[in-house]
C-alpha positions as CSV (number, residue, x, y, z in Angstrom):
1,X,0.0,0.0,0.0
2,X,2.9,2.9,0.8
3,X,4.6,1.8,-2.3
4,X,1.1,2.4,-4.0
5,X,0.7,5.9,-2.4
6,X,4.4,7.2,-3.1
7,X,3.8,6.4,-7.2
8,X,0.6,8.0,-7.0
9,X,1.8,11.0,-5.0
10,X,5.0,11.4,-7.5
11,X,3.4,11.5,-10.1
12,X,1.2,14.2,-9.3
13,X,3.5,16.5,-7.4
14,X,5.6,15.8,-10.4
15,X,2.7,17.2,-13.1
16,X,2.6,20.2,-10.3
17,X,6.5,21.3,-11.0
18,X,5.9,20.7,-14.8
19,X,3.5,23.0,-15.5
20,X,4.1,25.6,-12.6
21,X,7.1,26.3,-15.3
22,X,4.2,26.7,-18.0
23,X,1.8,29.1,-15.6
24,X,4.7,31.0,-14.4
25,X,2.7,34.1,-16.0
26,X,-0.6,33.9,-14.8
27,X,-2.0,35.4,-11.3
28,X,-1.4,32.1,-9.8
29,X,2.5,32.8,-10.1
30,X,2.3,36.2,-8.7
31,X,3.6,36.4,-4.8
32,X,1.1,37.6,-2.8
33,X,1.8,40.8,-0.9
34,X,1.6,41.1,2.8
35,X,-2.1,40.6,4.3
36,X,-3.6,40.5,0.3
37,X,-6.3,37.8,0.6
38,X,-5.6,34.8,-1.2
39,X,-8.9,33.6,-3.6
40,X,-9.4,29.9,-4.3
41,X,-10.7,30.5,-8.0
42,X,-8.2,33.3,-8.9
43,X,-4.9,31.8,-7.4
44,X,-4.9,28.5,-6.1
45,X,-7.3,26.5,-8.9
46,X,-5.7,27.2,-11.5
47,X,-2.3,25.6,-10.2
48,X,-4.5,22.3,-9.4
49,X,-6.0,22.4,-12.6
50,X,-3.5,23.0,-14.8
51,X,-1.2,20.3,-13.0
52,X,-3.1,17.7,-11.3
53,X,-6.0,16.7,-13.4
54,X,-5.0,14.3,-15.8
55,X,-5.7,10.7,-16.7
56,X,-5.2,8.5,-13.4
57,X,-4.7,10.8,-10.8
58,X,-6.4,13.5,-8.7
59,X,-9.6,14.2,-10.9
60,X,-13.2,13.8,-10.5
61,X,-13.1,10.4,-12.3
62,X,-9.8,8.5,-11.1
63,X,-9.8,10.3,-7.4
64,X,-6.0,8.1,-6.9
65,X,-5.9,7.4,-3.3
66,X,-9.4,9.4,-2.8
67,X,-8.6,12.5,-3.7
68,X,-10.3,14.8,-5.8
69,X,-8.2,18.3,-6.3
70,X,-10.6,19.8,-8.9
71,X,-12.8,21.3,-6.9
72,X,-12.6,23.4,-3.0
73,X,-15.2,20.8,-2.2
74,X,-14.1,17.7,-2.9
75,X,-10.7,18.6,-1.8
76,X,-11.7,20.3,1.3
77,X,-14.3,18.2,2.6
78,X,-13.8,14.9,1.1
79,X,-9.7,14.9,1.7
80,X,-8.2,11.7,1.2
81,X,-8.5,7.8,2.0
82,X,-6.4,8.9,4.4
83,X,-8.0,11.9,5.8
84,X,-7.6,15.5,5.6
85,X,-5.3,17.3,2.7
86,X,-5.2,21.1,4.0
87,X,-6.0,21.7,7.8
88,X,-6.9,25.6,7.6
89,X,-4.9,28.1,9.1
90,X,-2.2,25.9,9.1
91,X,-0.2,25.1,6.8
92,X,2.9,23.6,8.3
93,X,0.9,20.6,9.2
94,X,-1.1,20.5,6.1
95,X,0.2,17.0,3.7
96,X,-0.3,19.3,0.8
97,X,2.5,21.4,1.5
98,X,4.6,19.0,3.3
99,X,4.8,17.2,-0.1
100,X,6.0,19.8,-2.2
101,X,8.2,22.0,-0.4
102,X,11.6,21.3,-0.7
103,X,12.9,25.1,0.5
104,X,12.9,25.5,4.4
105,X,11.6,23.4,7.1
106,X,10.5,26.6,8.8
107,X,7.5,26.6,6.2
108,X,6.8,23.0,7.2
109,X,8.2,19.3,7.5
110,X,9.5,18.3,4.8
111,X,7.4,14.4,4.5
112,X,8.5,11.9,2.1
113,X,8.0,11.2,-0.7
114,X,9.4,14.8,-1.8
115,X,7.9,16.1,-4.8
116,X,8.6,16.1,-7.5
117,X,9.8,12.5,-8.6
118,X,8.0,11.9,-11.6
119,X,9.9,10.3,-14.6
120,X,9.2,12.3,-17.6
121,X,7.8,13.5,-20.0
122,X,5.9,15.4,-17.0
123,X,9.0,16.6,-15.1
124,X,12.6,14.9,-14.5
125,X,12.2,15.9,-10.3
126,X,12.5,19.7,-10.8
127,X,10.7,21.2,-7.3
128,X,7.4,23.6,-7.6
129,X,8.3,27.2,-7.9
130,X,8.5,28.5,-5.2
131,X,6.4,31.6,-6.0
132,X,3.3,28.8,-6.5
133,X,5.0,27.4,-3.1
134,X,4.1,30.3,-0.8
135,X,0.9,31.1,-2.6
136,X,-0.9,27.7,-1.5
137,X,0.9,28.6,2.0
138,X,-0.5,32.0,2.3
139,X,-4.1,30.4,1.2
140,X,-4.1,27.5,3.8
141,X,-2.8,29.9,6.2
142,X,-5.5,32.5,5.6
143,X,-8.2,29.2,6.4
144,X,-8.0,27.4,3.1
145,X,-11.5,29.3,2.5
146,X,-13.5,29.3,-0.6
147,X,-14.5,32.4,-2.5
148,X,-17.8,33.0,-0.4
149,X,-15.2,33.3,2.3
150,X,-16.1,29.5,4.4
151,X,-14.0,27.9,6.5
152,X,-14.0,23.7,6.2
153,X,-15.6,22.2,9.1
154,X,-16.4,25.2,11.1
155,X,-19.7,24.3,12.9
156,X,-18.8,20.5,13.2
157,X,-20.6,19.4,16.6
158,X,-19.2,15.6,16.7
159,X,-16.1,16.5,17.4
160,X,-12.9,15.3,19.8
161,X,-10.1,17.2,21.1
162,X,-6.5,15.9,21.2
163,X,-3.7,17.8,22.4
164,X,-0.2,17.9,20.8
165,X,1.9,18.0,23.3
166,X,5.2,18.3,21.4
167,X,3.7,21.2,19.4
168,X,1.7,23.0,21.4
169,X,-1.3,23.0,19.9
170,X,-5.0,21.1,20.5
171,X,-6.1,19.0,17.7
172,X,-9.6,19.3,16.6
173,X,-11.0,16.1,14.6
174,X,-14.3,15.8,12.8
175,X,-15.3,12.4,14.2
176,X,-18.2,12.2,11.2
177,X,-15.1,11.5,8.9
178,X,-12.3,11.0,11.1
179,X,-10.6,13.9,9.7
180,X,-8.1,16.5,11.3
181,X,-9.7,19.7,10.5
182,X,-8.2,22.3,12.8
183,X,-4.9,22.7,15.1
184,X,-5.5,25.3,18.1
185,X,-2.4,27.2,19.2
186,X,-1.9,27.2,22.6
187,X,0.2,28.3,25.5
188,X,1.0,31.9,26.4
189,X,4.8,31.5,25.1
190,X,6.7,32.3,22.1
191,X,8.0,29.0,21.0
192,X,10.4,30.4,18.4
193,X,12.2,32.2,21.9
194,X,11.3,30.4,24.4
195,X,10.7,26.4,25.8
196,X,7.5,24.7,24.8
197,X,4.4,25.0,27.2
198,X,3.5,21.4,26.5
199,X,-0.7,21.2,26.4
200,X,-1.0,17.7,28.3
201,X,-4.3,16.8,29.6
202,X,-7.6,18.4,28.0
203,X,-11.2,18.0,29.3
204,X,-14.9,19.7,27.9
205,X,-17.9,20.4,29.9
206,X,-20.8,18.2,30.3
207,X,-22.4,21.2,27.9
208,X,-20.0,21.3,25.1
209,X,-19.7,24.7,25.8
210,X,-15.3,24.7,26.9
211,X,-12.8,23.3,26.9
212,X,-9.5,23.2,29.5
213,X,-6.2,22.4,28.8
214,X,-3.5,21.8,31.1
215,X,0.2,23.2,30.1
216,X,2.4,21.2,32.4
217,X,5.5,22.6,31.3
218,X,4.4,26.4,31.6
219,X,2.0,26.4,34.7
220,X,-0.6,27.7,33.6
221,X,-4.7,26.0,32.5
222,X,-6.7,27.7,29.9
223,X,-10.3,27.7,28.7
224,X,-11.4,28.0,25.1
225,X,-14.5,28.4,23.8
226,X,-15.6,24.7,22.2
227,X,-17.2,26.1,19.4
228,X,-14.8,29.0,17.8
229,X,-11.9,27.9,19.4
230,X,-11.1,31.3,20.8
231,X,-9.5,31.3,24.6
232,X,-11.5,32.7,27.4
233,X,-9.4,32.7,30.3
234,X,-6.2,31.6,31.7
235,X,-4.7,30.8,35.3
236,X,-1.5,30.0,37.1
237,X,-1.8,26.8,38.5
238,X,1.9,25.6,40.0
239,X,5.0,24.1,38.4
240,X,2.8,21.0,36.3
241,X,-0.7,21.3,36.2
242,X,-1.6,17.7,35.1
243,X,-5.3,16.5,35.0
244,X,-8.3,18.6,34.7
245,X,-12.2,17.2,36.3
246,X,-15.0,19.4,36.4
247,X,-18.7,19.2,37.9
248,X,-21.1,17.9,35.7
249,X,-22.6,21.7,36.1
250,X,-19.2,23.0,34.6
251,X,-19.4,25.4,37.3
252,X,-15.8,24.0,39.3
253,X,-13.2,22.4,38.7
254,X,-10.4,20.7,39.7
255,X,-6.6,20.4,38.6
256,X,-3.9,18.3,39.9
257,X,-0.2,20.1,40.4
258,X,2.3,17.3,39.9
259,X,5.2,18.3,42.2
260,X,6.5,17.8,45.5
261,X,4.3,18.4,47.6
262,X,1.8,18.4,45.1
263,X,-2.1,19.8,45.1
264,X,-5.4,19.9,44.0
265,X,-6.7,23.2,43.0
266,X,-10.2,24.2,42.8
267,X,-11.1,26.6,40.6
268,X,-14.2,28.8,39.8
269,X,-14.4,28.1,35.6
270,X,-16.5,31.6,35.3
271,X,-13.7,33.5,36.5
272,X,-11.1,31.4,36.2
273,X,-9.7,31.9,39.8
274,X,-8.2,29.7,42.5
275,X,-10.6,29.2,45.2
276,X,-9.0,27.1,47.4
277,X,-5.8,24.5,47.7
278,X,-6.1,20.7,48.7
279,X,-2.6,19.2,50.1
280,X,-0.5,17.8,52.6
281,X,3.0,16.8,53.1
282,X,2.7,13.2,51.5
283,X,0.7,13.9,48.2
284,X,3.8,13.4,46.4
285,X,3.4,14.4,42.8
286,X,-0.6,13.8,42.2
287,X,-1.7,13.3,38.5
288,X,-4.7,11.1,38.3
289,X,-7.9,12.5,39.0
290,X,-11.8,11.7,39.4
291,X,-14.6,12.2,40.7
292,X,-17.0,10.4,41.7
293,X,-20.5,10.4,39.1
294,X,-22.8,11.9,42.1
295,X,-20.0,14.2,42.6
296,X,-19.8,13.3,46.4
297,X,-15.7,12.1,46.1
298,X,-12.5,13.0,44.3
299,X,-9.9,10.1,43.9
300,X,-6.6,11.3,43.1
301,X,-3.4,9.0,43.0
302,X,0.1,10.2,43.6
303,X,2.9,8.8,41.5
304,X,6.1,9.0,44.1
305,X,4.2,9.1,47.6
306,X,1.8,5.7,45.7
307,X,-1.4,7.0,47.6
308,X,-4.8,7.1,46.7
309,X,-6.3,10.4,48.3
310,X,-10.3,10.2,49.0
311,X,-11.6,13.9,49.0
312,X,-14.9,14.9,50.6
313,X,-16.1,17.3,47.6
314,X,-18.4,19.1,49.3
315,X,-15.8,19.9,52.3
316,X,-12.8,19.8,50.1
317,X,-11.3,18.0,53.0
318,X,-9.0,14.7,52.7
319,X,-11.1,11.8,54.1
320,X,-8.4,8.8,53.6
321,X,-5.3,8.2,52.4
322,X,-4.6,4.5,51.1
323,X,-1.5,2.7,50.3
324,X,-1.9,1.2,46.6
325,X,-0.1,-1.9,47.9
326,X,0.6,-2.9,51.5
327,X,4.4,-2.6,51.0
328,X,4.2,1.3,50.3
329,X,4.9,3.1,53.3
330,X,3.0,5.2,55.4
331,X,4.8,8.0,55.7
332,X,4.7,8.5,52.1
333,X,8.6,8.3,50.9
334,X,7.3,5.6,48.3
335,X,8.9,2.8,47.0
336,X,9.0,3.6,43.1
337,X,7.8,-0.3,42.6
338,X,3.7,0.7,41.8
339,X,3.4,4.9,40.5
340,X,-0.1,4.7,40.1
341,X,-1.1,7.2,37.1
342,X,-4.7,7.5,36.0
343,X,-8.0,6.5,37.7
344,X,-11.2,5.3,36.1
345,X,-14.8,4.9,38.0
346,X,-17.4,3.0,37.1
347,X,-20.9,3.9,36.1
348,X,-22.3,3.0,39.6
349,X,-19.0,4.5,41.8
350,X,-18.8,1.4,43.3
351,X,-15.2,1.0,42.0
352,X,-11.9,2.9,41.0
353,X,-9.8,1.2,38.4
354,X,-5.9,2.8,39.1
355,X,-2.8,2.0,36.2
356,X,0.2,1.7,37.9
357,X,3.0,2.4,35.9
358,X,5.9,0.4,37.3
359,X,3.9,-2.9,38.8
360,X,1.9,-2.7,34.9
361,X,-1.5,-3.9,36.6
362,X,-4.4,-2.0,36.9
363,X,-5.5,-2.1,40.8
364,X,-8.7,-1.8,41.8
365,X,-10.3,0.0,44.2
366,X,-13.8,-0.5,46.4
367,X,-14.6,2.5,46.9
368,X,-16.9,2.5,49.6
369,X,-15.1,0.5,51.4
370,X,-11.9,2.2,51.0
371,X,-9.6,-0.7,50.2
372,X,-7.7,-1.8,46.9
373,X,-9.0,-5.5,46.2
374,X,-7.9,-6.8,42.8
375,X,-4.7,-6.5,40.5
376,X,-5.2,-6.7,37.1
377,X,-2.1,-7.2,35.1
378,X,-1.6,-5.1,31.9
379,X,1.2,-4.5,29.4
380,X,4.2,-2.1,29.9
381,X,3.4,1.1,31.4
382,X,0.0,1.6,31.6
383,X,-1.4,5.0,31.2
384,X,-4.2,7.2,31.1
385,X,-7.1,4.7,31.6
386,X,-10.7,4.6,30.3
387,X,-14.0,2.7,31.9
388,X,-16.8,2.8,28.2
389,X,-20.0,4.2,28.9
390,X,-21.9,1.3,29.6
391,X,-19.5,0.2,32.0
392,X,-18.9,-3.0,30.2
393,X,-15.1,-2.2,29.2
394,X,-11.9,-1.0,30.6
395,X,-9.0,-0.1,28.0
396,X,-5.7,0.4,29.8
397,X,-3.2,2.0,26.7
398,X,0.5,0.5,27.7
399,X,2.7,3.1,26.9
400,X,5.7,0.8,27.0
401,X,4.1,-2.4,25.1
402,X,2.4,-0.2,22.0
403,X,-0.8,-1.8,22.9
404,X,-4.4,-1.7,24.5
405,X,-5.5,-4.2,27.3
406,X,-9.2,-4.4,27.6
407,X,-10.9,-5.5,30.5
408,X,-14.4,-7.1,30.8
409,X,-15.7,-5.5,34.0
410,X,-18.5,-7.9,34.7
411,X,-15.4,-10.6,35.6
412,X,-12.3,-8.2,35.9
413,X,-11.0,-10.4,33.3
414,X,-8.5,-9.5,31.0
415,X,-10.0,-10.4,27.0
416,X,-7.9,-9.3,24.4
417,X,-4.6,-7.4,24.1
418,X,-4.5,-5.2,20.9
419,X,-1.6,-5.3,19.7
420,X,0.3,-2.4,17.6
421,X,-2.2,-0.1,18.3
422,X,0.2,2.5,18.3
423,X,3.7,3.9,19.1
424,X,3.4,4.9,22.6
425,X,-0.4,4.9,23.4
426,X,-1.5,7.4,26.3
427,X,-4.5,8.2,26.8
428,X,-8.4,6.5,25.6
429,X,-11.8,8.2,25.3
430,X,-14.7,6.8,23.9
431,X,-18.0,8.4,22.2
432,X,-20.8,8.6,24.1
433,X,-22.6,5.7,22.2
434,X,-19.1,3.2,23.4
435,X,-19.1,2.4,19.3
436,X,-15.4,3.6,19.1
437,X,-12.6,4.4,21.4
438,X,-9.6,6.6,20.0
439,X,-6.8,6.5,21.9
440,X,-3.9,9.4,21.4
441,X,-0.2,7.6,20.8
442,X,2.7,9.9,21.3
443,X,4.9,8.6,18.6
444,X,7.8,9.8,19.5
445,X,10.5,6.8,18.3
446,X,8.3,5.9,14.8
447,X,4.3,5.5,14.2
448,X,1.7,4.3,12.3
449,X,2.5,7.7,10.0
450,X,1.9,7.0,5.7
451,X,4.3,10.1,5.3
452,X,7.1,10.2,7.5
453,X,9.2,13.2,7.5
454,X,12.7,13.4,6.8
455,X,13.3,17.0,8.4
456,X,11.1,18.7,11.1
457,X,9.0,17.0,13.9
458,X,7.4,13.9,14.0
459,X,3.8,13.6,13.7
460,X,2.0,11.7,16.4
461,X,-1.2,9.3,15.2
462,X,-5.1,8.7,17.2
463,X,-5.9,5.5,16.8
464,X,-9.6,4.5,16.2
465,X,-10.8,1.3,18.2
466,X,-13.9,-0.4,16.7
467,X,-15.4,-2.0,20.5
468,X,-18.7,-3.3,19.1
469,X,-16.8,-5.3,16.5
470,X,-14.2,-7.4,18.4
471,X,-12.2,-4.4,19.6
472,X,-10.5,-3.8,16.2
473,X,-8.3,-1.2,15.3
474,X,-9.7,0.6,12.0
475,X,-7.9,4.0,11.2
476,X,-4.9,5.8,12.5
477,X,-5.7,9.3,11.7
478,X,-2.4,11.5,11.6
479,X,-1.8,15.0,14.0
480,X,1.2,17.2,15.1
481,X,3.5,15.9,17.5
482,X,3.2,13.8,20.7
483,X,-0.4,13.1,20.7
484,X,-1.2,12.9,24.6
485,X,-4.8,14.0,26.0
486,X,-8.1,13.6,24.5
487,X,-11.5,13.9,25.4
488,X,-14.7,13.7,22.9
489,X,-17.7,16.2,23.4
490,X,-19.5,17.1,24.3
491,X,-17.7,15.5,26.7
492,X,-18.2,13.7,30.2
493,X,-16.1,16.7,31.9
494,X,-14.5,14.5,33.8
């Protein structure tokens, strides 16, 4: 199949550096100045037309590898086989100019195959002008936008959010196609100056209304606006704010500080202000949070200290404090043998299903009678955890195994491994129906990518999980780098 893609894809790019040479004269070939709007009809059609519709490739008739160049449409919101072509406003992450420029990996990656590599007669590898270059550049960066001036994908309700950590943005994908249709810049630094901010977990009210991500390398949480994108708010939470819950009112919520001591901060999301600070001496670098469905607990596990903390949330005050295994000690110096991670709670809050990163079991917890009573074993590493709607399935992503162990909760059974999910899987949501899971895979040594790069940053992959037939993987759909939260609204905010 890649061989397939890279003949297809050569030949076409090749065409495109033909007959740029040819269309050097029209408006197409003209730079556009500073802030001049780019049109669709006047300056980017013409270069598709002129050099990607012929006989076998991307036309209305052949469509090679799905994709249909000849019209705004079909190129926009069809894409490709393998999903979207241009991701508006952003063209350094967009395949279409990822393919063909060959000038400066500060315009984009530069993802094999380069083009052009056609034989001739259509070109002998001469790359596009550059003029033509920076014209589909400016158009994709001014939103890829037809001439009535719309936006692909801009009032999309089915929708999940991904964050990237590696790149700093949020990933928006149309889960109606499976397509990556926006990347959200975010973080309140200047990456090209300064260190990245890292956007690491990322959770959406119960409304649908906002979203919150946490940047655990700059300190701060945002809020956006779930709809336009735009950010509402900002706070300082600590050193590494980590995981994000919120009430299913999306009135409060809470945030974890992974350091030592770490915290729990509550948070008023209307203002987005601090209202109080949950801690003590031995929550040693907290990260997985939860809370309870009737919204009368907060669980939250400490990695180094290997404690699960049991918060009153109407009081805010600790209730218990429980060793994940009877070896950890008391005072709370750890033993590094367990590092619990992630929590998941079932439907009925009868139980808490913990990862624990270094034991590679899931442990769980009964939660009313405050006692772990059941290890599950998992693959390497397990991660960011995820209990499906119904409350049939657990899928634990094993970070260090490139797999998914799933659970059947009615016998706390482990039923199938899926292998190769992914390189580096991290965290799972599922829609609200439990049809699919998708589960974010950081990618950071190799993926599941059908264009790698040869200069810039890696892309990360989503993996789609078919659960209702056999837990299946069906589509990796590709993203900017390190691929690490997710949630799917309009969300469980939690």
């Amino acid at each position: 199949m890649k061989k397939r893609i890279i003949f297809i894809l050569s030949a076409v790019c090749g065409v495109l550096a033909l007959n740029s040479i040819n269309f050097m004269g029209c408006d197409s070939g003209s730079p556009t100045a500073i802030g001049e709007p780019v049109s669709f009809t006047r300056d980017i059609q013409p270069i598709l037309a002129q050099n990607c519709s012929f006989p076998g490739c991307h036309n209305s008739t052949n469509r090679q590898a799905g994709l249909d160049l000849s019209s705004w449409e079909s190129m926009m919101l069809t894409g490709s086989t393998f999903g979207a072509e241009v991701i508006p406003y952003n063209a350094r992450w967009s395949h279409l100019t990822q393919h063909v420029n060959r000038v400066d990996t500060n315009i984009s990656p530069f993802s094999e195959p380069l083009m052009p590599q056609a034989l001739l007669p259509y070109t002998n590898g001469m790359p596009l002008a550059s003029n033509q270059l920076m014209k589909i550049v400016d158009w994709i960066n001014q939103g890829a936008k037809n001439d009535n001036g719309q936006v692909a994908f801009q009032d999309i309700t089915n929708k999940a959010f991904i964050t990237n950590q590696a790149s700093d943005y949020v990933a928006v994908v149309n889960l109606d196609n499976n397509h990556l249709v926006r990347l959200i810049d975010v973080g309140g630094r200047d990456n090209a100056t300064q260190p990245l901010d890292a956007p690491h977990v990322i959770t959406i009210d119960n409304q649908g209304n906002s979203f919150y991500v946490s940047l655990i390398s700059e300190g701060y949480m945002e809020k956006y606006n779930a709809r336009t994108y735009q950010k509402e708010g900002r706070v300082l939470i600590g050193t590494s704010p980590a995981h994000i819950i919120l009430t299913n009112n999306g009135l409060k919520g809470y945030i974890t500080d992974f350091t030592t001591p770490g915290s729990i901060k509550v948070f008023d999301t209307q203002t987005m202000t601090i209202t109080n600070s949950i801690t003590e001496l031995r929550m040693n670098r907290p990260h997985g949070l939860r809370l309870t469905h009737d919204e009368s607990l907060i669980l939250s596990a400490t990695q180094v200290s290997e404690f699960l903390y049991v918060i009153n949330a109407a009081t805010e005050q600790i209730e218990n404090v429980v060793q994940v295994d009877p070896t950890v000690p008391i005072g709370g110096g750890g033993t590094n043998n367990f590092i619990p991670y992630q929590i998941a709670i079932t439907p009925d809050d009868k139980y808490a299903y913990v990862s624990c990163r270094k034991s590679n079991d899931v442990r769980v917890f009964d939660i009313l009678n405050r006692a772990f009573i059941l290890n599950i074993p998992t693959g390497l590493n397990p991660l960011a955890l995820e209990i499906s709607p119904d409350g049939r399935w657990c899928y634990v992503p094993n970070q260090g195994s490139n797999s998914i162990t799933v659970i059947d909760l009615t016998t706390n059974t482990v039923v199938k491994t899926i292998s190769n999910v992914g390189a580096q899987p991290h965290k799972i949501d599922f829609t609200a129906d439990g049809h699919y899971a998708y589960v974010t895979c950081e990618s950071t040594s190799g993926g599941f990518v059908h264009h790698p790069p040869n200069a810039g940053k890696t892309p990360g992959t989503t993996a789609v999980i078919d659960v209702w037939a056999g837990h299946n993987k069906v589509k990796d759909i590709e993203m900017a780098s390190f691929p690490a939260g997710i949630c799917i609204t309009p969300g469980l905010g939690n």
